[in-house]
NUNUSE-452306 format. One record per atom (N, C-alpha, C, O): residue in one letter; atom name; x, y, z. Coordinates in nm, 3 decimals, always signed. Layout:
REM NUNUSE-452306
<"A", "CA", <X, Y, Z>>;
...
This chain:
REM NUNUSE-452306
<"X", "N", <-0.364, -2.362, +5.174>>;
<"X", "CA", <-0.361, -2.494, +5.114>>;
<"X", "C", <-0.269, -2.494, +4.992>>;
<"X", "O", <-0.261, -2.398, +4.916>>;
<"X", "N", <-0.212, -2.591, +4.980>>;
<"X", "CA", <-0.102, -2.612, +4.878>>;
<"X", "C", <-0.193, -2.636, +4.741>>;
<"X", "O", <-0.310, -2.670, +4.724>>;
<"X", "N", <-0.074, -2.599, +4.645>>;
<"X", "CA", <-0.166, -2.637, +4.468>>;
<"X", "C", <-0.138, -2.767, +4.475>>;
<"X", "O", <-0.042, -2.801, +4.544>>;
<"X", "N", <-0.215, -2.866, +4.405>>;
<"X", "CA", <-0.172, -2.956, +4.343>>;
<"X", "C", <-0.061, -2.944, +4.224>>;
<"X", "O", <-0.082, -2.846, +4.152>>;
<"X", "N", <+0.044, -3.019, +4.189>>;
<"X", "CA", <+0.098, -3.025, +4.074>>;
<"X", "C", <-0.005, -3.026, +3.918>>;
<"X", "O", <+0.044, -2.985, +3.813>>;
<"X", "N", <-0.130, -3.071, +3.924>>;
<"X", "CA", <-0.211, -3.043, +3.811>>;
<"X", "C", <-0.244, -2.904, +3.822>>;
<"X", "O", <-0.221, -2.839, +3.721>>;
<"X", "N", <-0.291, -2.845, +3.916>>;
<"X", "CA", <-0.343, -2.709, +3.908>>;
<"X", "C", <-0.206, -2.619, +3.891>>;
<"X", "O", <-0.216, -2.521, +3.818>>;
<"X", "N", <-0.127, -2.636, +3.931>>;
<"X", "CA", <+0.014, -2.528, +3.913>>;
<"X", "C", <+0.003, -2.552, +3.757>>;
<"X", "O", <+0.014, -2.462, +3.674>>;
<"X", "N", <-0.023, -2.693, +3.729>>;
<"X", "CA", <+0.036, -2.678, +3.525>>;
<"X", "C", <-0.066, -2.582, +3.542>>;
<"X", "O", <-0.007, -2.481, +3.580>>;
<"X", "N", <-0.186, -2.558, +3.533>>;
<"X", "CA", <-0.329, -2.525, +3.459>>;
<"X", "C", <-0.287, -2.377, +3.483>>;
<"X", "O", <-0.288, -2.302, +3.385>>;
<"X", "N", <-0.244, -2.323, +3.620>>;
<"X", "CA", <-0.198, -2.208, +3.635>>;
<"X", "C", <-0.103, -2.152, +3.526>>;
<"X", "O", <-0.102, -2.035, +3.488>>;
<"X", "N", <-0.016, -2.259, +3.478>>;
<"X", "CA", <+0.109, -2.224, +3.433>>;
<"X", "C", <+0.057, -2.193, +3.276>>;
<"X", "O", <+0.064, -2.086, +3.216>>;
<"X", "N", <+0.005, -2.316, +3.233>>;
<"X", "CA", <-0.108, -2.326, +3.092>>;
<"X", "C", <-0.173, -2.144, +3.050>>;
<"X", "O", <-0.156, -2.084, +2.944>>;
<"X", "N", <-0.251, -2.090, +3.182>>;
<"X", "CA", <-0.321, -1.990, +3.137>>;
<"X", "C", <-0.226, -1.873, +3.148>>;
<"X", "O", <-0.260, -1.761, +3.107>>;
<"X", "N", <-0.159, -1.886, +3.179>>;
<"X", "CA", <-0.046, -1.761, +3.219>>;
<"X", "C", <+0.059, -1.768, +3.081>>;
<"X", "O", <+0.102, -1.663, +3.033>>;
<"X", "N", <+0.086, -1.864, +3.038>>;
<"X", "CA", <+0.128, -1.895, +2.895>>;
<"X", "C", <+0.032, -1.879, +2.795>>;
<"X", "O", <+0.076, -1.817, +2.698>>;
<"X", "N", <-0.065, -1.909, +2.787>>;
<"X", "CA", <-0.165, -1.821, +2.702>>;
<"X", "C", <-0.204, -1.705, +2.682>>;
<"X", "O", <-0.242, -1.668, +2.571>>;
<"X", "N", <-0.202, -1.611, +2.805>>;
<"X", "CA", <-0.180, -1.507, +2.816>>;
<"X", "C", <-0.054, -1.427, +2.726>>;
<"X", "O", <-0.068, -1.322, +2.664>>;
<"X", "N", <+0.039, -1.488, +2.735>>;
<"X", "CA", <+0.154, -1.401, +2.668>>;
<"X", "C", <+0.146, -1.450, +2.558>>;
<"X", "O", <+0.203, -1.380, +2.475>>;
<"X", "N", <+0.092, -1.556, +2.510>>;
<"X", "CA", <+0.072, -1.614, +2.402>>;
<"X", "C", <-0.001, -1.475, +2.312>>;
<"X", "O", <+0.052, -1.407, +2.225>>;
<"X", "N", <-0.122, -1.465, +2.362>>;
<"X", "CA", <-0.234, -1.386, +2.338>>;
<"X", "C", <-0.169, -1.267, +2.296>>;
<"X", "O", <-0.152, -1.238, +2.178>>;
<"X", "N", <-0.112, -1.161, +2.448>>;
<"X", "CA", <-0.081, -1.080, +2.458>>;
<"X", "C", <+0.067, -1.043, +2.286>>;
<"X", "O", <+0.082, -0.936, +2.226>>;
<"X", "N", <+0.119, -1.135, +2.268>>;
<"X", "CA", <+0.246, -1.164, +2.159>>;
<"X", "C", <+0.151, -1.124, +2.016>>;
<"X", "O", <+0.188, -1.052, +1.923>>;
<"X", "N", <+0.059, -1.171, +2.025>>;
<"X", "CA", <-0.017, -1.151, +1.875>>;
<"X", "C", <-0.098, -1.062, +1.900>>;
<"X", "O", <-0.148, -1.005, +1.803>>;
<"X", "N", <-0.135, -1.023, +2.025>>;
<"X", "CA", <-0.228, -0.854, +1.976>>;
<"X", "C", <-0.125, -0.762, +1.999>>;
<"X", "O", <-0.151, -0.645, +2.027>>;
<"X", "N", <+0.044, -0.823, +1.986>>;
<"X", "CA", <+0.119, -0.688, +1.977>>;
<"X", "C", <+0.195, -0.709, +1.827>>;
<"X", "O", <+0.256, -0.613, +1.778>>;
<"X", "N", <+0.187, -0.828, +1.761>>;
<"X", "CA", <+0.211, -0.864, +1.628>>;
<"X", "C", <+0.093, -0.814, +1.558>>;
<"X", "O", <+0.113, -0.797, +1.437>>;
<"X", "N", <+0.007, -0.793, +1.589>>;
<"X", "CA", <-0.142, -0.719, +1.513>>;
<"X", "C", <-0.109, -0.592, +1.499>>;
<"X", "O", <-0.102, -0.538, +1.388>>;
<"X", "N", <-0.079, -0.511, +1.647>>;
<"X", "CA", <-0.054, -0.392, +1.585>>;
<"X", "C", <+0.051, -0.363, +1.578>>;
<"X", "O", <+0.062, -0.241, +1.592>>;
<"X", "N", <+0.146, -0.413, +1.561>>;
<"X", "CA", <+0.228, -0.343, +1.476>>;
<"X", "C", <+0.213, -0.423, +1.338>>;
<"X", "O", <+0.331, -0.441, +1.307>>;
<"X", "N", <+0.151, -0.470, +1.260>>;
<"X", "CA", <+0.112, -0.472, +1.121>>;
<"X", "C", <+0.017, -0.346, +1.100>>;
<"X", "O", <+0.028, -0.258, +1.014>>;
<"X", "N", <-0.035, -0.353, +1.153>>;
<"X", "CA", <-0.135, -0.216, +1.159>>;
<"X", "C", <-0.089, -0.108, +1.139>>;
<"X", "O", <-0.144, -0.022, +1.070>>;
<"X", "N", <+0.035, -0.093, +1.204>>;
<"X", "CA", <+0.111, +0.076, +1.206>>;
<"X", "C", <+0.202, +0.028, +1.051>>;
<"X", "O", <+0.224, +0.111, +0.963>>;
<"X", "N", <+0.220, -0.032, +1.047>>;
<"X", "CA", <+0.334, -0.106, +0.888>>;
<"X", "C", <+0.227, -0.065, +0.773>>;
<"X", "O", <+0.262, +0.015, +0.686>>;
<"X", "N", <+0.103, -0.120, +0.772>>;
<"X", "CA", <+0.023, -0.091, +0.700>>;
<"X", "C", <-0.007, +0.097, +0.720>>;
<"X", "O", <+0.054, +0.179, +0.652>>;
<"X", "N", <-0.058, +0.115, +0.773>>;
<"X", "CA", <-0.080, +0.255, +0.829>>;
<"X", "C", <+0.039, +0.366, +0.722>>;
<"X", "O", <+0.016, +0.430, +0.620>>;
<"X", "N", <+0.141, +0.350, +0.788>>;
<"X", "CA", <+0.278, +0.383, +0.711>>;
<"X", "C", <+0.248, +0.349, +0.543>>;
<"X", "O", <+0.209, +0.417, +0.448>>;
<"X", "N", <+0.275, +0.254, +0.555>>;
<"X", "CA", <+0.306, +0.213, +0.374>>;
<"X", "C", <+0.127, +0.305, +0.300>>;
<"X", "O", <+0.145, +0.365, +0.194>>;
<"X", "N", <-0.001, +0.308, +0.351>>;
<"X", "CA", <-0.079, +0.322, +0.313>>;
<"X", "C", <-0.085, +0.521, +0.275>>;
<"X", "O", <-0.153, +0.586, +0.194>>;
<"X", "N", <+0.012, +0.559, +0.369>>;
<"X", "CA", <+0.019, +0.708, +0.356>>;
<"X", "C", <+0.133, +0.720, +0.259>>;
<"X", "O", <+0.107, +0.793, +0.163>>;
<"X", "N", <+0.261, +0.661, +0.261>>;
<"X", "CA", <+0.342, +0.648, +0.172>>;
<"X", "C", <+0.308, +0.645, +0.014>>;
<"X", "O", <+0.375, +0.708, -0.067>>;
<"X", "N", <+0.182, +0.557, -0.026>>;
<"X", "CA", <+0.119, +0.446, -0.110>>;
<"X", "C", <+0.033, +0.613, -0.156>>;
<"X", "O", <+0.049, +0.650, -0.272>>;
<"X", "N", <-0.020, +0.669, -0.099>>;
<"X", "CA", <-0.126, +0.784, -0.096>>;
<"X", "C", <+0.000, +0.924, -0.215>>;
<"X", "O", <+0.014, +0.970, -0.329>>;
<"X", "N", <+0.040, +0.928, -0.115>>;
<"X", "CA", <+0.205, +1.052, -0.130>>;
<"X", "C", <+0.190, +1.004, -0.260>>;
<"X", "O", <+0.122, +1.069, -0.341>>;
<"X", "N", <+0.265, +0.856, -0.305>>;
<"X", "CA", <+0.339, +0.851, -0.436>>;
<"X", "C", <+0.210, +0.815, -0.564>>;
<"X", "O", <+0.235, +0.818, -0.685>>;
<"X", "N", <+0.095, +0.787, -0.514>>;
<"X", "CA", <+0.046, +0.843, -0.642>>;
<"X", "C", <+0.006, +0.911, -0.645>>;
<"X", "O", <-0.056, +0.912, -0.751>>;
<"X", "N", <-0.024, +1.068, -0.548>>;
<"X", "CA", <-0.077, +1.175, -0.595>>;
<"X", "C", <+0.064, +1.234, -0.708>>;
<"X", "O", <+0.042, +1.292, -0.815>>;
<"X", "N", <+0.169, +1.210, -0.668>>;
<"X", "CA", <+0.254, +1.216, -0.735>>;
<"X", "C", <+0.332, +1.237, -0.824>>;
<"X", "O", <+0.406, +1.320, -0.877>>;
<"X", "N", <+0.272, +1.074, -0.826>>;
<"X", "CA", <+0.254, +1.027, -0.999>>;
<"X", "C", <+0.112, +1.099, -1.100>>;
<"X", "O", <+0.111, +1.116, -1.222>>;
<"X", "N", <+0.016, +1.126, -1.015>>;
<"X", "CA", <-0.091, +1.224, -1.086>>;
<"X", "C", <-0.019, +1.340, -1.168>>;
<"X", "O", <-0.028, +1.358, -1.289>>;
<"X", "N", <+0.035, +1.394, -1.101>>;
<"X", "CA", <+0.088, +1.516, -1.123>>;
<"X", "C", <+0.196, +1.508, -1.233>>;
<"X", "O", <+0.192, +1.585, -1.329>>;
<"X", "N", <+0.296, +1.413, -1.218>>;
<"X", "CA", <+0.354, +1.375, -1.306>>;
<"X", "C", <+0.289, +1.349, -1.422>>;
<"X", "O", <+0.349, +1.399, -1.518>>;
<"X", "N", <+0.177, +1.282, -1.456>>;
<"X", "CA", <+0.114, +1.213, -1.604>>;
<"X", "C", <+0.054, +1.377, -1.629>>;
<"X", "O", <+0.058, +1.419, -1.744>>;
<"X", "N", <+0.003, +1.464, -1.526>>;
<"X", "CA", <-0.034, +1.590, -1.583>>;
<"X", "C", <+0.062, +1.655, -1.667>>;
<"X", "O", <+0.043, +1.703, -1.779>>;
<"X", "N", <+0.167, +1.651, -1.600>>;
<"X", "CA", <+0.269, +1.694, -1.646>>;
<"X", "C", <+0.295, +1.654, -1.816>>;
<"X", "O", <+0.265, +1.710, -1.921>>;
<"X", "N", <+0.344, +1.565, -1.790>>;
<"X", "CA", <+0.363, +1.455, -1.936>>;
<"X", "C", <+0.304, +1.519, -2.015>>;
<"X", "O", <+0.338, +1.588, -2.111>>;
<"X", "N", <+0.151, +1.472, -1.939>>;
<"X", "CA", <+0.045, +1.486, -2.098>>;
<"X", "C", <+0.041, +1.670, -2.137>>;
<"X", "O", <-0.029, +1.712, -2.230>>;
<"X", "N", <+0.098, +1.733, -2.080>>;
<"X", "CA", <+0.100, +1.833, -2.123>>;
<"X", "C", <+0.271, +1.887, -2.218>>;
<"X", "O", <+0.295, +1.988, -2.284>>;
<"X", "N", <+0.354, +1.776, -2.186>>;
<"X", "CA", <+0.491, +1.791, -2.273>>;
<"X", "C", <+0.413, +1.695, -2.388>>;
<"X", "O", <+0.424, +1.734, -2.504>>;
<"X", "N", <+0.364, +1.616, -2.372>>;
<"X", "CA", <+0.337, +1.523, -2.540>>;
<"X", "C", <+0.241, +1.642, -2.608>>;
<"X", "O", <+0.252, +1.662, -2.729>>;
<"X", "N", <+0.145, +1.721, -2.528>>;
<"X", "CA", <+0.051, +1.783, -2.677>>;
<"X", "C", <+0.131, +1.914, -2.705>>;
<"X", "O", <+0.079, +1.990, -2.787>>;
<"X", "N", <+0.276, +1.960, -2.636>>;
<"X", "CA", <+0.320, +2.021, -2.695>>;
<"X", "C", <+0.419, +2.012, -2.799>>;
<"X", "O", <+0.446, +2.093, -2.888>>;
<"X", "N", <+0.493, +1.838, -2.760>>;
<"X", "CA", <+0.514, +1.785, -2.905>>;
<"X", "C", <+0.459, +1.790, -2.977>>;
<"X", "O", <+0.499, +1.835, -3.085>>;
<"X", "N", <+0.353, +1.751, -2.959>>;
<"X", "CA", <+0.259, +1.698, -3.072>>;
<"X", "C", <+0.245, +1.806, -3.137>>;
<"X", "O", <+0.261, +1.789, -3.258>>;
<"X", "N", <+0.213, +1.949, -3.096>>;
<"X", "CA", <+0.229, +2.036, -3.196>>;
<"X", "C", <+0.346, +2.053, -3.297>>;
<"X", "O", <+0.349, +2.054, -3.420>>;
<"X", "N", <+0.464, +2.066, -3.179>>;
<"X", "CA", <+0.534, +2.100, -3.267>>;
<"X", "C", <+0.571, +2.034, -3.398>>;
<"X", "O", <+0.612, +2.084, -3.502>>;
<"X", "N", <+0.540, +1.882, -3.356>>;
<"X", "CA", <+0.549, +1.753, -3.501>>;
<"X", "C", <+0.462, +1.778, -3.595>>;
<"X", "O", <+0.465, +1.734, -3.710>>;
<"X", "N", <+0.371, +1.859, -3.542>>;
<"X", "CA", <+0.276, +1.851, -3.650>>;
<"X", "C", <+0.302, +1.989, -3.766>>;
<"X", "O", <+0.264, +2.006, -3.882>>;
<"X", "N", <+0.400, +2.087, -3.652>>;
<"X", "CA", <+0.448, +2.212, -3.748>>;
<"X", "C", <+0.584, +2.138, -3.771>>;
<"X", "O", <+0.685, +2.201, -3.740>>;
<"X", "N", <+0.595, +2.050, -3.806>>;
<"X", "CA", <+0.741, +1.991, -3.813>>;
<"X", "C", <+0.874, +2.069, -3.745>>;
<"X", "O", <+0.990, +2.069, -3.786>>;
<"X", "N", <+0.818, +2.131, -3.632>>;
<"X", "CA", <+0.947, +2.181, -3.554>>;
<"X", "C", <+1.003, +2.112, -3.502>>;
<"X", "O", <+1.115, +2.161, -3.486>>;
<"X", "N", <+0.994, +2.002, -3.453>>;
<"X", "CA", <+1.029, +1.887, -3.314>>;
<"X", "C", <+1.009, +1.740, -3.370>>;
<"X", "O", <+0.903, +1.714, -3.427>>;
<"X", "N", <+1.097, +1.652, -3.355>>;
<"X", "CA", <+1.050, +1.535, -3.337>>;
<"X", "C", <+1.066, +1.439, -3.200>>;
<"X", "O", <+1.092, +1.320, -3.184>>;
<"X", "N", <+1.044, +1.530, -3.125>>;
<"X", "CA", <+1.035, +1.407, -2.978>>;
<"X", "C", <+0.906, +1.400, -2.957>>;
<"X", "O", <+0.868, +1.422, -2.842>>;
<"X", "N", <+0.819, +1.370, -3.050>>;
<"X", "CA", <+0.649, +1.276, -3.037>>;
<"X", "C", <+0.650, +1.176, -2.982>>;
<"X", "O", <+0.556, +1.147, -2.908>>;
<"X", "N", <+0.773, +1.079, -3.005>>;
<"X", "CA", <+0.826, +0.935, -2.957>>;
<"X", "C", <+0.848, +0.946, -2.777>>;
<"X", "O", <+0.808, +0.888, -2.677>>;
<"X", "N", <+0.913, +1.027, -2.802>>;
<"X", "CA", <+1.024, +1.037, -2.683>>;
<"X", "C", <+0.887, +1.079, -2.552>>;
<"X", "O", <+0.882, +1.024, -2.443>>;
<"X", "N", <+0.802, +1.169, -2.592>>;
<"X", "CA", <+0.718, +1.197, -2.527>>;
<"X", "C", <+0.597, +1.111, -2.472>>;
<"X", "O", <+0.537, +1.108, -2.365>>;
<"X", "N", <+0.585, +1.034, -2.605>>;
<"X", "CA", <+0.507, +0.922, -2.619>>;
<"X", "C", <+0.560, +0.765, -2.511>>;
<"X", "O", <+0.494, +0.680, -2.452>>;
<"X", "N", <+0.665, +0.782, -2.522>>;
<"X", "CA", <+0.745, +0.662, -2.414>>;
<"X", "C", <+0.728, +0.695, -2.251>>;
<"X", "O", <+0.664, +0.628, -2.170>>;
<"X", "N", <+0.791, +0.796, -2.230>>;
<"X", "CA", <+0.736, +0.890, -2.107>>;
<"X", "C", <+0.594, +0.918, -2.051>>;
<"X", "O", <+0.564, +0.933, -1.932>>;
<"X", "N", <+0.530, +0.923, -2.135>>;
<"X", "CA", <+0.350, +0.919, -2.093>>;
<"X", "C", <+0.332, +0.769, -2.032>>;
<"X", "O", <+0.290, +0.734, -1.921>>;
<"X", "N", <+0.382, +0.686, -2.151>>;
<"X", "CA", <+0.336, +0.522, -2.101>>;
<"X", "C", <+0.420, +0.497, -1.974>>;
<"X", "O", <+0.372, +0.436, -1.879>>;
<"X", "N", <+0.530, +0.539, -1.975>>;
<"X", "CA", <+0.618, +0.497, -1.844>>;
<"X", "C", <+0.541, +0.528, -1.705>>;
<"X", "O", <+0.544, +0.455, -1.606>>;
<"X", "N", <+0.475, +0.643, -1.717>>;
<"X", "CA", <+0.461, +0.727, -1.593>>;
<"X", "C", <+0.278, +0.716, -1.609>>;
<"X", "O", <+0.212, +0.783, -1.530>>;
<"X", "N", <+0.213, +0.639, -1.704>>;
<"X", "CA", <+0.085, +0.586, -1.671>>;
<"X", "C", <+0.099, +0.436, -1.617>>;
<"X", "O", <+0.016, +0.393, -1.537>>;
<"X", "N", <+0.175, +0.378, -1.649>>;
<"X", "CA", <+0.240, +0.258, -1.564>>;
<"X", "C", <+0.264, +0.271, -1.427>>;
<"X", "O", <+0.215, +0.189, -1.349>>;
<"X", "N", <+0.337, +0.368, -1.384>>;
<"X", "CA", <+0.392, +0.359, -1.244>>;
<"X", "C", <+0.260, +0.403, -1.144>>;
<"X", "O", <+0.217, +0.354, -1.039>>;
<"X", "N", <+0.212, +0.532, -1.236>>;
<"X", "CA", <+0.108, +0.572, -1.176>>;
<"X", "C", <-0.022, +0.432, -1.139>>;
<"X", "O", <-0.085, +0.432, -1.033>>;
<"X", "N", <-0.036, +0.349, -1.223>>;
<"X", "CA", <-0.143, +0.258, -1.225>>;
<"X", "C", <-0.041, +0.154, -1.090>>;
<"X", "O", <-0.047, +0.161, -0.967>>;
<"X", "N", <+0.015, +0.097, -1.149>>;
<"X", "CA", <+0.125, +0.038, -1.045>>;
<"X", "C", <+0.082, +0.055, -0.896>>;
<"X", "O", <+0.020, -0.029, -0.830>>;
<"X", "N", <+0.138, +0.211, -0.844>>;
<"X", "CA", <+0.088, +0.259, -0.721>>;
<"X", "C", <-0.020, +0.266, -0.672>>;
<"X", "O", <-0.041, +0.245, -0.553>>;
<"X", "N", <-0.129, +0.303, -0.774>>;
<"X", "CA", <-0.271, +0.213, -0.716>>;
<"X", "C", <-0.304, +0.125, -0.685>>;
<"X", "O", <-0.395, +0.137, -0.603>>;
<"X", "N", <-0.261, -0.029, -0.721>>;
<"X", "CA", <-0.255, -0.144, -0.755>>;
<"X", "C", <-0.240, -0.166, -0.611>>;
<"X", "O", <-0.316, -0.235, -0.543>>;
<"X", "N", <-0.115, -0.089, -0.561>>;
<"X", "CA", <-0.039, -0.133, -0.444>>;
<"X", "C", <-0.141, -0.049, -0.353>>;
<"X", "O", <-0.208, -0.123, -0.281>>;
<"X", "N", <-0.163, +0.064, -0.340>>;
<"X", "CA", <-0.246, +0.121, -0.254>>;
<"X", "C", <-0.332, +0.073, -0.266>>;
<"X", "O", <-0.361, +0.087, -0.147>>;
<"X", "N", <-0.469, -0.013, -0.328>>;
<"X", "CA", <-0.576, -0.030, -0.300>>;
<"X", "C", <-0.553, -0.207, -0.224>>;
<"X", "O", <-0.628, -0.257, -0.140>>;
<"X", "N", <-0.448, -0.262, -0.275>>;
<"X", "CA", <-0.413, -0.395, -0.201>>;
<"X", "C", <-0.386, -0.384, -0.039>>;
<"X", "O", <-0.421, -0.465, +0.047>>;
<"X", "N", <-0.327, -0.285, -0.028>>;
<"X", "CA", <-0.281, -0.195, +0.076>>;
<"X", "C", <-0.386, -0.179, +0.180>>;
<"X", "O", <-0.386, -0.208, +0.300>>;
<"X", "N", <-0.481, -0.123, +0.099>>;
<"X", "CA", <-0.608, -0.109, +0.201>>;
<"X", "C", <-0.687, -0.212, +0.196>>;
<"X", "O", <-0.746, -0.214, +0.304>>;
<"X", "N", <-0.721, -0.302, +0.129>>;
<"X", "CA", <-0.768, -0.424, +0.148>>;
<"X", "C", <-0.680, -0.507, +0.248>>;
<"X", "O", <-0.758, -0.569, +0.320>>;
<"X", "N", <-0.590, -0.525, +0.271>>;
<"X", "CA", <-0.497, -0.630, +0.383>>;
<"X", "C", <-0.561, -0.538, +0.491>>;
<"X", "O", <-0.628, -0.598, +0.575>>;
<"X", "N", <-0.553, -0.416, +0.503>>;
<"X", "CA", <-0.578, -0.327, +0.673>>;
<"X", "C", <-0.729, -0.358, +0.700>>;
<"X", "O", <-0.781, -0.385, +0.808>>;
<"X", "N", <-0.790, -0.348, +0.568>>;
<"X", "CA", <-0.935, -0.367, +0.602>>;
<"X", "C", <-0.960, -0.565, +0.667>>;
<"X", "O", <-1.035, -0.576, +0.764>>;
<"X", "N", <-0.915, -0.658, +0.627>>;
<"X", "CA", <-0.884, -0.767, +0.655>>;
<"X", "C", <-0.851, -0.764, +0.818>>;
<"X", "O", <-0.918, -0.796, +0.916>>;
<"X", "N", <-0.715, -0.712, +0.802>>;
<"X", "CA", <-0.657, -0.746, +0.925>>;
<"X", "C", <-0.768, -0.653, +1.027>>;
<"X", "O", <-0.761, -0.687, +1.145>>;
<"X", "N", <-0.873, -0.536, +0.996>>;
<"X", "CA", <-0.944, -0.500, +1.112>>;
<"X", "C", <-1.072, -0.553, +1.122>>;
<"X", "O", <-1.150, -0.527, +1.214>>;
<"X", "N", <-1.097, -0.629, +1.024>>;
<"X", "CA", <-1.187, -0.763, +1.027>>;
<"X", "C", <-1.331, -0.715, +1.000>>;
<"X", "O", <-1.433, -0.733, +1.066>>;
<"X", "N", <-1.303, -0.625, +0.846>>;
<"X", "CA", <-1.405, -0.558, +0.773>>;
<"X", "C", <-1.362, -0.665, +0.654>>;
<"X", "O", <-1.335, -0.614, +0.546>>;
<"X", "N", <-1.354, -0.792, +0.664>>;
<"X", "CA", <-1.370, -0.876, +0.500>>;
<"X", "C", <-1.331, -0.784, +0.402>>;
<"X", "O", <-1.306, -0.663, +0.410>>;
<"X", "N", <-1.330, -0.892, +0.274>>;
<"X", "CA", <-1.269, -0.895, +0.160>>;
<"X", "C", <-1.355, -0.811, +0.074>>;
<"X", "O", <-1.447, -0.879, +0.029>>;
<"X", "N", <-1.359, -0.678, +0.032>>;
<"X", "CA", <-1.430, -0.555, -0.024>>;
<"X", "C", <-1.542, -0.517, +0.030>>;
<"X", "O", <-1.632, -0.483, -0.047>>;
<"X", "N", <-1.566, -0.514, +0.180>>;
<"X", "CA", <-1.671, -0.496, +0.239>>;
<"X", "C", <-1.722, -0.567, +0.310>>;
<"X", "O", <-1.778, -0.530, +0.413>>;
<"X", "N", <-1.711, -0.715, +0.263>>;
<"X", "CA", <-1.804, -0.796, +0.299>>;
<"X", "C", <-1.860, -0.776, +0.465>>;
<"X", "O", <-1.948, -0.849, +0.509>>;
């Protein structure tokens, strides 16, 4: 038996929804792998930056000695560098924990748990 011209649309309708469908659970994951990526990336650069402010804070208290035996005056210089690199460091959290909030979203664990 032949389709009707209404049932061929309806055919045509669900078969277009289908790829419809199929288009955004392949736009899903690949946000997923984007996130995924940036979230290990996001991980990398502030352990990083940890290491770096360790760092730092261990060149400022050796300024700091030496300013205080008046051998050295880069107290400043050290002092600029700590704030720079507690900035970036905070920064990269900022971004990593936003980071994991959008993945947690997009896998449809709500907004801090919910």
């Amino acid at each position: 038996p032949e389709r009707t011209v209404k049932q061929q649309q309806l055919v045509l309708q669900q078969k277009q929804q289908r790829l419809t469908l199929q288009l955004q659970q392949q736009k899903l994951r690949e946000e997923l792998v984007s996130l995924r990526l940036s979230l290990d990336h996001l991980h990398q650069r502030y352990k990083l930056s940890q290491s770096r402010l360790l760092y730092l804070e261990a060149v400022l208290d050796d300024n700091r000695a030496r300013y205080e035996l008046e051998m050295s005056s880069q107290l400043g210089d050290s002092l600029i560098n700590l704030s720079k690199a507690q900035w970036q460091s905070r920064k990269t959290l900022y971004e990593l924990l936003l980071t994991q909030e959008k993945l947690r979203i997009l896998v449809g664990e709500g907004l801090c748990g919910e």
